[in-house]
Biotite code that builds the C-alpha atoms (Angstrom):
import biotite.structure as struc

atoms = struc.array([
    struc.Atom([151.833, -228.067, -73.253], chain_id="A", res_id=1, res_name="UNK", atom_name="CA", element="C"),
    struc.Atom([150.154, -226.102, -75.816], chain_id="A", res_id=2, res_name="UNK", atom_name="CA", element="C"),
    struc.Atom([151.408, -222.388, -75.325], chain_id="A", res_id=3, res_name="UNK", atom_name="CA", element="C"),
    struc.Atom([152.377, -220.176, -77.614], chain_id="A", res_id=4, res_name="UNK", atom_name="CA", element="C"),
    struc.Atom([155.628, -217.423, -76.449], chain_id="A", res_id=5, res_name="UNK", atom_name="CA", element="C"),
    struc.Atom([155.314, -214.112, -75.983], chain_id="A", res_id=6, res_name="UNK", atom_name="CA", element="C"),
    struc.Atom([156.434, -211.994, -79.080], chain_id="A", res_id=7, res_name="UNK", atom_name="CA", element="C"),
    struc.Atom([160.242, -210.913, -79.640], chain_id="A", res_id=8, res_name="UNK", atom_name="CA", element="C"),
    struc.Atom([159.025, -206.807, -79.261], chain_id="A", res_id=9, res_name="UNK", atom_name="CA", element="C"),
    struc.Atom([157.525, -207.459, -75.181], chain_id="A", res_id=10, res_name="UNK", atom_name="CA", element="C"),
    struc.Atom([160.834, -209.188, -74.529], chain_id="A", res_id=11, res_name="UNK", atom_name="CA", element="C"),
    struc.Atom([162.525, -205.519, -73.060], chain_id="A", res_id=12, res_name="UNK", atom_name="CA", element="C"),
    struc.Atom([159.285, -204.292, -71.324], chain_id="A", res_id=13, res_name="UNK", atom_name="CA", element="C"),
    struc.Atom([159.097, -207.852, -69.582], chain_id="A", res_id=14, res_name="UNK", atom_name="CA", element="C"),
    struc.Atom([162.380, -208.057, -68.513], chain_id="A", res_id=15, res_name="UNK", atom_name="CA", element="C"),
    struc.Atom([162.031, -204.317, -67.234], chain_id="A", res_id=16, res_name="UNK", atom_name="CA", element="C"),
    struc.Atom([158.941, -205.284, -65.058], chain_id="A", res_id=17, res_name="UNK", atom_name="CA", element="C"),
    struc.Atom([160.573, -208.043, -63.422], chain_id="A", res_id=18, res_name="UNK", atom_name="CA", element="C"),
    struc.Atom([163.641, -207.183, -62.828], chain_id="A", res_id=19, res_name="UNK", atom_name="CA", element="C"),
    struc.Atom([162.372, -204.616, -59.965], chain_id="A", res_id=20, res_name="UNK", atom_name="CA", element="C"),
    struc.Atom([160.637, -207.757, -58.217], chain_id="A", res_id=21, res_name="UNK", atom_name="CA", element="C"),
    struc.Atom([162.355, -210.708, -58.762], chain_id="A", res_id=22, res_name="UNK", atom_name="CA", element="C"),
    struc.Atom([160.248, -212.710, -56.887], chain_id="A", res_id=23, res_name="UNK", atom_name="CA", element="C"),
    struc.Atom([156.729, -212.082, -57.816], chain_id="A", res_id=24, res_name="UNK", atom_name="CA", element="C"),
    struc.Atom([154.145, -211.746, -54.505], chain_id="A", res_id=25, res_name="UNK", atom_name="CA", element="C"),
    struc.Atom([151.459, -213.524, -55.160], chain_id="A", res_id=26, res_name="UNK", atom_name="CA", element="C"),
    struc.Atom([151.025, -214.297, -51.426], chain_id="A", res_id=27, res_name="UNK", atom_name="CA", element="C"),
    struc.Atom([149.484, -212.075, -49.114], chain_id="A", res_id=28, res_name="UNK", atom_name="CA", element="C"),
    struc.Atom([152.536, -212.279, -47.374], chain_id="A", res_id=29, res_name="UNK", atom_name="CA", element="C"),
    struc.Atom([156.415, -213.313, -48.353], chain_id="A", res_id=30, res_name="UNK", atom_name="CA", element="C"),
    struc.Atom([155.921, -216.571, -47.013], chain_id="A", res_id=31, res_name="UNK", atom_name="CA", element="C"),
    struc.Atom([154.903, -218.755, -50.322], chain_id="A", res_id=32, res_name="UNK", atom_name="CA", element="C"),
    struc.Atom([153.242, -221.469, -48.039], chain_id="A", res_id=33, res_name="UNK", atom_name="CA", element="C"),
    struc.Atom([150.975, -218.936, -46.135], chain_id="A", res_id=34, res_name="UNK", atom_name="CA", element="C"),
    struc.Atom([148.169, -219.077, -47.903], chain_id="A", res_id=35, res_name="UNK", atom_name="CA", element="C"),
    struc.Atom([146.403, -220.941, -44.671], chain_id="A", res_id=36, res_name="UNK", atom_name="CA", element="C"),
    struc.Atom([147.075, -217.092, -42.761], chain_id="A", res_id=37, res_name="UNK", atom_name="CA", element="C"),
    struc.Atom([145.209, -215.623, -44.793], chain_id="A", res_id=38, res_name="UNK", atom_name="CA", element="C"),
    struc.Atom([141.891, -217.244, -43.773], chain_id="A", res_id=39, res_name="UNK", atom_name="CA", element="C"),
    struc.Atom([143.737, -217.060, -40.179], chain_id="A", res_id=40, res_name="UNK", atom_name="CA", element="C"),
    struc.Atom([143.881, -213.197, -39.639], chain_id="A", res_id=41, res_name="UNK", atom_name="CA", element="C"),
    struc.Atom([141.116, -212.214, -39.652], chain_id="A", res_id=42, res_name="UNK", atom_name="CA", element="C"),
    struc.Atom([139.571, -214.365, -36.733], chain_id="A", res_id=43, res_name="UNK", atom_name="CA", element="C"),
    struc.Atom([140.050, -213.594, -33.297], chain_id="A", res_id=44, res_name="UNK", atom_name="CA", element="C"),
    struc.Atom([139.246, -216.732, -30.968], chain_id="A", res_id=45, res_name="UNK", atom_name="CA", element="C"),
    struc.Atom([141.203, -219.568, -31.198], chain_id="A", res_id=46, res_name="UNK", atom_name="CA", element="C"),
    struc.Atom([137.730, -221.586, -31.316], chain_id="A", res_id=47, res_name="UNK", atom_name="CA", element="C"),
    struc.Atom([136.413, -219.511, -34.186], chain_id="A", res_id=48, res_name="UNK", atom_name="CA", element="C"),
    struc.Atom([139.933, -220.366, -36.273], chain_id="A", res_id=49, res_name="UNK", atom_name="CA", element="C"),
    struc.Atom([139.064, -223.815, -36.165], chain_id="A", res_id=50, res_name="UNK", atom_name="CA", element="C"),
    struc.Atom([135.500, -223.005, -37.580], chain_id="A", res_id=51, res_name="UNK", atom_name="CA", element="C"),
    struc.Atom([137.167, -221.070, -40.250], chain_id="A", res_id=52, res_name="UNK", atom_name="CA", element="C"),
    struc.Atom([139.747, -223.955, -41.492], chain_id="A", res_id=53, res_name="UNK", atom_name="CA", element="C"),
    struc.Atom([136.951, -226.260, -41.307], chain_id="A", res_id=54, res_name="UNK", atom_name="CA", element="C"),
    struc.Atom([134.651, -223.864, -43.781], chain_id="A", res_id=55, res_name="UNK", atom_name="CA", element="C"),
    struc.Atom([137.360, -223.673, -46.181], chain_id="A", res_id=56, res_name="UNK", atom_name="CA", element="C"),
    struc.Atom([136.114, -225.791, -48.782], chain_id="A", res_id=57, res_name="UNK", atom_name="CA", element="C"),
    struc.Atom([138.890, -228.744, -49.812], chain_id="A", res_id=58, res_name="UNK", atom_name="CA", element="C"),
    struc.Atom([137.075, -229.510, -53.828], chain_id="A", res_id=59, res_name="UNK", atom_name="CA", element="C"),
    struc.Atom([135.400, -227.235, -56.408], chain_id="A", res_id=60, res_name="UNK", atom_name="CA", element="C"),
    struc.Atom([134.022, -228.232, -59.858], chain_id="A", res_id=61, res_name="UNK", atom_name="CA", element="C"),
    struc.Atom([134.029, -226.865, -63.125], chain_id="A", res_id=62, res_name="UNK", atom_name="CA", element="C"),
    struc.Atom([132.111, -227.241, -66.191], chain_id="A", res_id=63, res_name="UNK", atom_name="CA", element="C"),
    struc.Atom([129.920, -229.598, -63.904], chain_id="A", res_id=64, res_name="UNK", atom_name="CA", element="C"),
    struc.Atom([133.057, -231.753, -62.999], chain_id="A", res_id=65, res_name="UNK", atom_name="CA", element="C"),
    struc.Atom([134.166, -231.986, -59.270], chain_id="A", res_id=66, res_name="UNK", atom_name="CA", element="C"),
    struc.Atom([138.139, -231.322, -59.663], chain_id="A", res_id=67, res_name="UNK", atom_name="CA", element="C"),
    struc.Atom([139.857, -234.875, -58.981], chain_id="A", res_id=68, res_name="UNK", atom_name="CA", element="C"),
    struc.Atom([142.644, -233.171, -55.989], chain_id="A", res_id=69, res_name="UNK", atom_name="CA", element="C"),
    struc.Atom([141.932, -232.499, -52.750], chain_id="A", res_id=70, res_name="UNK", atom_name="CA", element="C"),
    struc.Atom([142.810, -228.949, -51.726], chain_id="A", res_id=71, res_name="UNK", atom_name="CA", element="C"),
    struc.Atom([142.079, -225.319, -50.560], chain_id="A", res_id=72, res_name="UNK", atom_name="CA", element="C"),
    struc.Atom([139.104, -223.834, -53.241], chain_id="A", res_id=73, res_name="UNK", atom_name="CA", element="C"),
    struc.Atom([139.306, -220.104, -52.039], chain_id="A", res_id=74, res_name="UNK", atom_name="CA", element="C"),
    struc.Atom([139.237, -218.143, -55.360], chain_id="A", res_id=75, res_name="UNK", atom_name="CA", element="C"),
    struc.Atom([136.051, -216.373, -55.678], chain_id="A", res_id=76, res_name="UNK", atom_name="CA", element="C"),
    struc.Atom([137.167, -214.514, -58.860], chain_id="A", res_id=77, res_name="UNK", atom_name="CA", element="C"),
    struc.Atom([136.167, -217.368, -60.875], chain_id="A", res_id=78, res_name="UNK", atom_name="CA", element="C"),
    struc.Atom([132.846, -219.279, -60.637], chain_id="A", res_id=79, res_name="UNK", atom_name="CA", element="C"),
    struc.Atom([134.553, -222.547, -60.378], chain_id="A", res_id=80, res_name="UNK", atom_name="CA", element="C"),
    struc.Atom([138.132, -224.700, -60.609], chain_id="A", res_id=81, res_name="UNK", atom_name="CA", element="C"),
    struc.Atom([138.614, -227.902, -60.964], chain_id="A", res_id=82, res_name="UNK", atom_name="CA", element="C"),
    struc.Atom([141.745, -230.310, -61.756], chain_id="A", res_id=83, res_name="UNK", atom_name="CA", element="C"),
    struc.Atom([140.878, -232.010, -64.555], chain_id="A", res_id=84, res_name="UNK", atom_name="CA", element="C"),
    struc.Atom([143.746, -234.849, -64.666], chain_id="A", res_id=85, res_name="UNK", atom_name="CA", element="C"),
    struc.Atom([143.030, -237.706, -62.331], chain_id="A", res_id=86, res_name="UNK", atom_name="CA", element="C"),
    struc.Atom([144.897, -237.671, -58.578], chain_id="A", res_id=87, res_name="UNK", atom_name="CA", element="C"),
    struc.Atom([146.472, -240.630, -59.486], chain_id="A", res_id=88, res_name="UNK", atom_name="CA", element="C"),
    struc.Atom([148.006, -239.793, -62.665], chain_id="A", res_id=89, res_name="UNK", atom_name="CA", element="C"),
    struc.Atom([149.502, -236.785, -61.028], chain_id="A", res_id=90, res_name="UNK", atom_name="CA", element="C"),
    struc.Atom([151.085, -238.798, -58.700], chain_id="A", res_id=91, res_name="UNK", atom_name="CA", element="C"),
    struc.Atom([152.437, -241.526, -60.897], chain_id="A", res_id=92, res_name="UNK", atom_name="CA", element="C"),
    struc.Atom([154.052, -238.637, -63.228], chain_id="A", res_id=93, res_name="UNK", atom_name="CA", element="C"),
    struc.Atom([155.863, -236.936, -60.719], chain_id="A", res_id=94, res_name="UNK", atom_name="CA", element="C"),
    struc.Atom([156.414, -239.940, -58.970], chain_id="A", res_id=95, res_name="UNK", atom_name="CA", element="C"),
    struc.Atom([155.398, -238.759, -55.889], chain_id="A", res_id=96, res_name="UNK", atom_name="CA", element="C"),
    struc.Atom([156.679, -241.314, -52.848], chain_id="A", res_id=97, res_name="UNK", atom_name="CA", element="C"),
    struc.Atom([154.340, -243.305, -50.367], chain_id="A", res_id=98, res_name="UNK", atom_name="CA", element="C"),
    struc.Atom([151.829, -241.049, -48.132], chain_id="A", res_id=99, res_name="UNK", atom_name="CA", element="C"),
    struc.Atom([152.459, -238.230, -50.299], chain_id="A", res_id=100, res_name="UNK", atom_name="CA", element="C"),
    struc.Atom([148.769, -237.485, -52.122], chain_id="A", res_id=101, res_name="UNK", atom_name="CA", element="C"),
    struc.Atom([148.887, -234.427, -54.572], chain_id="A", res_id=102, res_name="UNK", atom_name="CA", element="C"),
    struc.Atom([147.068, -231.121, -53.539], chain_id="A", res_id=103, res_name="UNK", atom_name="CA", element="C"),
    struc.Atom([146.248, -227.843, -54.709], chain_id="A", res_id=104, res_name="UNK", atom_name="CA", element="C"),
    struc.Atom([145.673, -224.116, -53.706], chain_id="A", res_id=105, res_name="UNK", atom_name="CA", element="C"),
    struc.Atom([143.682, -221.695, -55.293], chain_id="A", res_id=106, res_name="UNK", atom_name="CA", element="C"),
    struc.Atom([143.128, -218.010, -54.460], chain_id="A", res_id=107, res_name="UNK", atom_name="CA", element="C"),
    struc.Atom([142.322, -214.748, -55.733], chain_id="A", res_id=108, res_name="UNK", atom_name="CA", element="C"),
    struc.Atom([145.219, -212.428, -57.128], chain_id="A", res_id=109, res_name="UNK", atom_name="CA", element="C"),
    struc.Atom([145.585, -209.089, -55.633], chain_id="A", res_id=110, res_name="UNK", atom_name="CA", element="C"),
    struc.Atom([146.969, -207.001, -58.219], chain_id="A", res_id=111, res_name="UNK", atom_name="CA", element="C"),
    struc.Atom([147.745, -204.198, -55.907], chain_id="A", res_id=112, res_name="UNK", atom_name="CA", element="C"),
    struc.Atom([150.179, -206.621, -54.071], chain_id="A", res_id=113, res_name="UNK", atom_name="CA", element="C"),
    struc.Atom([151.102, -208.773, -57.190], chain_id="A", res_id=114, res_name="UNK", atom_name="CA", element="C"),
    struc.Atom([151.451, -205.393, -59.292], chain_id="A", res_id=115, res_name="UNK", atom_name="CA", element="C"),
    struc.Atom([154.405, -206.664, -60.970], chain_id="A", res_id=116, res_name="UNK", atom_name="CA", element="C"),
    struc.Atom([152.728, -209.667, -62.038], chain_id="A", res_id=117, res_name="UNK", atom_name="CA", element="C"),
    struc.Atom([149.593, -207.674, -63.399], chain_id="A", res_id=118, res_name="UNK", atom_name="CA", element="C"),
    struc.Atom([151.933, -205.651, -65.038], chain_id="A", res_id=119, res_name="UNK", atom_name="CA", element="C"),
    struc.Atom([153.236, -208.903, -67.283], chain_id="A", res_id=120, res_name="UNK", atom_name="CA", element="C"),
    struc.Atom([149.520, -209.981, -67.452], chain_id="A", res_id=121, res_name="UNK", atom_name="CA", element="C"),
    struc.Atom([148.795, -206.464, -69.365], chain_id="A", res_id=122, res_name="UNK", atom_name="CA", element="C"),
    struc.Atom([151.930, -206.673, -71.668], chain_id="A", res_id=123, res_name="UNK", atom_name="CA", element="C"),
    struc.Atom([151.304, -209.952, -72.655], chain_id="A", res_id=124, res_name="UNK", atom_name="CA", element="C"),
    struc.Atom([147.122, -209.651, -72.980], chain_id="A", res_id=125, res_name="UNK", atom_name="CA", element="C"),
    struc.Atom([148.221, -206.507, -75.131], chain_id="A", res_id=126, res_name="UNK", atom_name="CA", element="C"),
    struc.Atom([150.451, -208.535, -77.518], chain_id="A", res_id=127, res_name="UNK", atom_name="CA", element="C"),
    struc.Atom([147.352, -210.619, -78.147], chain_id="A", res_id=128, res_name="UNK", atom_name="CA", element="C"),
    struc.Atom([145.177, -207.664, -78.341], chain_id="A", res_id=129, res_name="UNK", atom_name="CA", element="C"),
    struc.Atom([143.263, -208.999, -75.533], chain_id="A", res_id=130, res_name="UNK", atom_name="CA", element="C"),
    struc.Atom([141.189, -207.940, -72.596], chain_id="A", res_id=131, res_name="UNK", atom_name="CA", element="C"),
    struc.Atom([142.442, -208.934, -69.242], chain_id="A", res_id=132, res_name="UNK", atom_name="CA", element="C"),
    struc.Atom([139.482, -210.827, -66.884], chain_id="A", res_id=133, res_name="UNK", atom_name="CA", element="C"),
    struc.Atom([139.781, -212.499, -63.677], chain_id="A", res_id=134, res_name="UNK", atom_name="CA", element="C"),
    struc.Atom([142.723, -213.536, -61.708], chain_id="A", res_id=135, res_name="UNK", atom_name="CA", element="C"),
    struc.Atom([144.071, -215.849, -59.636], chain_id="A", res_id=136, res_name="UNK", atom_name="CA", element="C"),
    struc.Atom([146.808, -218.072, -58.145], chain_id="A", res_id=137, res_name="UNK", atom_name="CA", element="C"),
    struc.Atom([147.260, -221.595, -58.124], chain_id="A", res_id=138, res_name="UNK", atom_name="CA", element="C"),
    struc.Atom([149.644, -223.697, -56.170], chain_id="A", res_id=139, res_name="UNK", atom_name="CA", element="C"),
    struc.Atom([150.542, -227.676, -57.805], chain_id="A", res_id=140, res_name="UNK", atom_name="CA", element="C"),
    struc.Atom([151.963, -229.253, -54.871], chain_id="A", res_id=141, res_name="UNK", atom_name="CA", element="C"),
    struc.Atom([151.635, -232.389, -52.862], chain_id="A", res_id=142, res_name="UNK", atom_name="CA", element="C"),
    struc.Atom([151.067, -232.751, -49.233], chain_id="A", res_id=143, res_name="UNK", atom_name="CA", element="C"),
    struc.Atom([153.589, -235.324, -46.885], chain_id="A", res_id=144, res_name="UNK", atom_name="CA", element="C"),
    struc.Atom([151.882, -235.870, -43.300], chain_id="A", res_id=145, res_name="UNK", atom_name="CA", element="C"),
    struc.Atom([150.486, -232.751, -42.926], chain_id="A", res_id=146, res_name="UNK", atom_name="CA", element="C"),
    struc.Atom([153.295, -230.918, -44.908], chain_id="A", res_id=147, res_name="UNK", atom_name="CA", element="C"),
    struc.Atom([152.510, -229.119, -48.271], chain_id="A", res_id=148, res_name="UNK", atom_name="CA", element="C"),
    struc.Atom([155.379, -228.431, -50.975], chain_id="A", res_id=149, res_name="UNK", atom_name="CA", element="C"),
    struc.Atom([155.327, -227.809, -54.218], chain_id="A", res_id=150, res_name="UNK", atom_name="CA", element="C"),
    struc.Atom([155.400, -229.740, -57.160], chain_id="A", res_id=151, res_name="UNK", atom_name="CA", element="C"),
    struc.Atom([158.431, -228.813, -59.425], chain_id="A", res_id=152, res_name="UNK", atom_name="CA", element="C"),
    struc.Atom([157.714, -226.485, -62.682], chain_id="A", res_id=153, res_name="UNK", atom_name="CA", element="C"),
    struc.Atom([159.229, -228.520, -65.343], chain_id="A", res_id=154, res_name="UNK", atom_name="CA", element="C"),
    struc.Atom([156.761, -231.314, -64.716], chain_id="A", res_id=155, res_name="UNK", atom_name="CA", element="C"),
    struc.Atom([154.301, -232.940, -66.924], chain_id="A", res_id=156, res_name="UNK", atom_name="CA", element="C"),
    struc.Atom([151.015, -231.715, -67.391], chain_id="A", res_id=157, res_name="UNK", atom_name="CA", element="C"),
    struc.Atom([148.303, -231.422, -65.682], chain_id="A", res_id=158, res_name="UNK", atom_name="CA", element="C"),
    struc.Atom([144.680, -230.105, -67.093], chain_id="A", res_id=159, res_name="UNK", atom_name="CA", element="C"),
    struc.Atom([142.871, -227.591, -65.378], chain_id="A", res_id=160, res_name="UNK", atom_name="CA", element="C"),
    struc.Atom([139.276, -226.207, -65.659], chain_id="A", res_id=161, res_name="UNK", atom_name="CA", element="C"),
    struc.Atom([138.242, -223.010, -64.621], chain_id="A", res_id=162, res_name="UNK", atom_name="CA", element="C"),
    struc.Atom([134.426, -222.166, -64.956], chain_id="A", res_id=163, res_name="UNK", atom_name="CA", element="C"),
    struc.Atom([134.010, -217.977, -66.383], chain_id="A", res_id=164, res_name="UNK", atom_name="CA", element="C"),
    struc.Atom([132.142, -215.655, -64.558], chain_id="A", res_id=165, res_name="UNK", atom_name="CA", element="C"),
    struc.Atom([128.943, -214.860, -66.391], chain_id="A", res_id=166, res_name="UNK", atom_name="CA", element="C"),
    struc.Atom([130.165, -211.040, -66.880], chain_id="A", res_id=167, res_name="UNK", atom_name="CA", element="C"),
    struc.Atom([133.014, -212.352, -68.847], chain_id="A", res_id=168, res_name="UNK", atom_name="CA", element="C"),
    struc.Atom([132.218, -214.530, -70.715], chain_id="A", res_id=169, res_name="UNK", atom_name="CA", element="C"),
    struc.Atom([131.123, -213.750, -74.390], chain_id="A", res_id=170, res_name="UNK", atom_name="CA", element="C"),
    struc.Atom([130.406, -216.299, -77.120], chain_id="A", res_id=171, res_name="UNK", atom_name="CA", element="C"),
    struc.Atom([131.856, -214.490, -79.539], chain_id="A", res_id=172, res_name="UNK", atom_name="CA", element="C"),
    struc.Atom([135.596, -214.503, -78.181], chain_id="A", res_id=173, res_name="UNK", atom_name="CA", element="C"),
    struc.Atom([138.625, -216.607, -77.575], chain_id="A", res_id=174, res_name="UNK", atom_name="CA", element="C"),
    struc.Atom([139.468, -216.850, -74.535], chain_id="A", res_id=175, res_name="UNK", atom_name="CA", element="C"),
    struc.Atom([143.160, -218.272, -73.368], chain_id="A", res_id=176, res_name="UNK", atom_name="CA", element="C"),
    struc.Atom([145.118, -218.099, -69.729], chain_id="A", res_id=177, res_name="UNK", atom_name="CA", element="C"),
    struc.Atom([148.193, -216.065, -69.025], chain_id="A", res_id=178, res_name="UNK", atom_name="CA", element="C"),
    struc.Atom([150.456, -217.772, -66.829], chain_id="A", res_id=179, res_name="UNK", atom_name="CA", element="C"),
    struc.Atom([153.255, -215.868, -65.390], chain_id="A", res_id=180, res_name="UNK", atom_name="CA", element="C"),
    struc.Atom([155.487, -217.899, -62.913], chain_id="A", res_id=181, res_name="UNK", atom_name="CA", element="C"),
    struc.Atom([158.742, -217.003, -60.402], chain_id="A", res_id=182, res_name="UNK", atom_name="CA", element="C"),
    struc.Atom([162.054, -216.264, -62.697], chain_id="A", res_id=183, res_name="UNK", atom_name="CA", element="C"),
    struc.Atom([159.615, -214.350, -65.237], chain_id="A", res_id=184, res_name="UNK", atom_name="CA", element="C"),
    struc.Atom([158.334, -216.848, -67.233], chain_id="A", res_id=185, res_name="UNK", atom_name="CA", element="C"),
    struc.Atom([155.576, -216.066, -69.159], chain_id="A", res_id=186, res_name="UNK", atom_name="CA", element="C"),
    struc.Atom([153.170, -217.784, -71.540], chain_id="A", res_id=187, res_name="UNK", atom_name="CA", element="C"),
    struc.Atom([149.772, -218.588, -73.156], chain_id="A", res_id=188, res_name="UNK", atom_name="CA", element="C"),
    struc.Atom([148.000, -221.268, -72.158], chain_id="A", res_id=189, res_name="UNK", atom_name="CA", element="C"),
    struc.Atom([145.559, -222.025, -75.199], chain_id="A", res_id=190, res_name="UNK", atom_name="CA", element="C"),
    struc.Atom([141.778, -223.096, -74.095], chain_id="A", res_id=191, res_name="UNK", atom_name="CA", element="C"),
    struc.Atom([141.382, -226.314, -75.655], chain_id="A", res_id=192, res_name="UNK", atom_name="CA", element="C"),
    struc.Atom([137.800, -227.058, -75.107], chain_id="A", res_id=193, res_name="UNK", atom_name="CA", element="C"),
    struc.Atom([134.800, -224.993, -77.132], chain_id="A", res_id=194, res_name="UNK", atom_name="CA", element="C"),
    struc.Atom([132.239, -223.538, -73.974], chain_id="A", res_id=195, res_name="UNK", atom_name="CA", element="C"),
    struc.Atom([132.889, -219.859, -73.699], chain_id="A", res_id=196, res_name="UNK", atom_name="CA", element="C"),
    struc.Atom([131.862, -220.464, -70.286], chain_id="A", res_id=197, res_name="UNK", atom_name="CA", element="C"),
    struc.Atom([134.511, -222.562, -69.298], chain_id="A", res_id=198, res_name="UNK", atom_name="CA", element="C"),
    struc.Atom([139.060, -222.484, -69.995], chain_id="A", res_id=199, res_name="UNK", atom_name="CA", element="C"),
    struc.Atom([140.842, -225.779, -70.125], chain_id="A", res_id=200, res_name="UNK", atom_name="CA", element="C"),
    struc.Atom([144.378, -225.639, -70.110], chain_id="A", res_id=201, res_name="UNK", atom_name="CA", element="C"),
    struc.Atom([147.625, -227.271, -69.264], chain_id="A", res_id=202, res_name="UNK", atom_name="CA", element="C"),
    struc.Atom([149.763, -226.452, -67.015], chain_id="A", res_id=203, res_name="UNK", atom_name="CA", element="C"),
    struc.Atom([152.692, -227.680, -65.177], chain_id="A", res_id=204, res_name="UNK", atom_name="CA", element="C"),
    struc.Atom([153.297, -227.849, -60.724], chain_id="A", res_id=205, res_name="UNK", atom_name="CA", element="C"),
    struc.Atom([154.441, -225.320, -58.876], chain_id="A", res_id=206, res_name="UNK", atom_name="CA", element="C"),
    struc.Atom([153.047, -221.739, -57.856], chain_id="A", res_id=207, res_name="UNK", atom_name="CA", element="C"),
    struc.Atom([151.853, -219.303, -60.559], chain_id="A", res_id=208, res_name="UNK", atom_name="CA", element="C"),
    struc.Atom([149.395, -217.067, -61.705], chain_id="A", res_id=209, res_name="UNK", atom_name="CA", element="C"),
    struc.Atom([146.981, -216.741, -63.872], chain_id="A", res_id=210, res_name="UNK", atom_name="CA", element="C"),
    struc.Atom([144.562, -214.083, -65.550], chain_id="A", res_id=211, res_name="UNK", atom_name="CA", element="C"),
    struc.Atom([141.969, -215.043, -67.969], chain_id="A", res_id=212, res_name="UNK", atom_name="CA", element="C"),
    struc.Atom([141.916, -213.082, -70.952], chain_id="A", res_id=213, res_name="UNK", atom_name="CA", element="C"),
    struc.Atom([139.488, -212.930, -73.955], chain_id="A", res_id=214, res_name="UNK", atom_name="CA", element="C"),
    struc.Atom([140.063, -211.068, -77.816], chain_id="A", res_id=215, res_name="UNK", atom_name="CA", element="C"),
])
């Protein structure tokens, strides 16, 4: 994975910021596999709940390319997401078992829940001298008869897309993901292709977020 660590002088502040939360809520609630409530709550018939799971869409694209995993596309802070690395390489490197099919979950960050997070995102934006852009969360998992779960962190890679809204991007500026995951790990994710509309990066399964950022 290209990354690059966050410098020696943030290591005090970080560990600071997430020591008072040392697990990072990037749910709506405390339950890390209740993202489905969220589109729950706010509907009142049983009927009309079933309308809403059926809207949510299950595949996004990005740069033009539908993402290869089946899933839950709910971030609106970006203008589209994709996984780039096929379904059934995914799979095959984490050696995922018969009737399990990969899956993933994307949706908005709330920085007023996931302060502690945003916090990070800031430090390490700052070390860069960077601005700070959209954010989100993204769940790597894989789903087992109805069942999600996620993938585990020290996986291989797996490419992502992300498609930048048009009031952030700029085509004179890098732009590069900060990924901060549970246990306060943070890190860099460089942008490896050259449209200032678009971020592709690697990252690894399991639940994190991410903020774009641009210097």
């Amino acid at each position: 994975m290209k990354t690059s660590t966050i410098k020696k002088m943030m290591a005090s502040a970080l560990t600071i910021a997430l020591a008072a939360a040392p697990v990072m809520s990037v749910c709506a609630t405390d339950n890390h596999d209740n993202n489905e409530s969220v589109v729950v709550q706010a509907v009142p018939a049983a009927e009309t709940v079933a309308q809403a799971v059926a809207a949510v869409p299950t595949t996004s694209s990005a740069a033009g390319v539908k993402s290869t995993t089946e899933g839950v596309y709910l971030a609106k802070n970006v203008s589209g997401m994709a996984v780039a690395t096929p379904s059934a390489d995914i799979a095959a490197s984490y050696a995922l078992a018969e009737g399990e099919t990969p899956f993933v979950r994307f949706w908005d960050m709330d920085p007023k829940k996931s302060f502690r997070a945003k916090e990070v995102m800031d430090l390490a934006a700052a070390s860069q001298g960077a601005v700070v852009g959209p954010l989100i969360n993204i769940d790597l998992g894989k789903m087992t008869k109805g069942d999600f779960s996620l993938l585990p962190a020290d996986g291989p890679n797996i490419k992502m897309a992300i498609d930048i809204p048009a009031s952030f991007a700029q085509a004179d500026r890098t732009f590069a993901i900060v990924c901060v995951r549970y246990g306060g790990l943070v890190s860099i994710l460089e942008d490896t292709d050259d449209d200032p509309n678009t971020i592709t990066f690697e990252t690894t399964g399991g639940q994190a977020s991410y903020a774009v950022i641009k210097y």
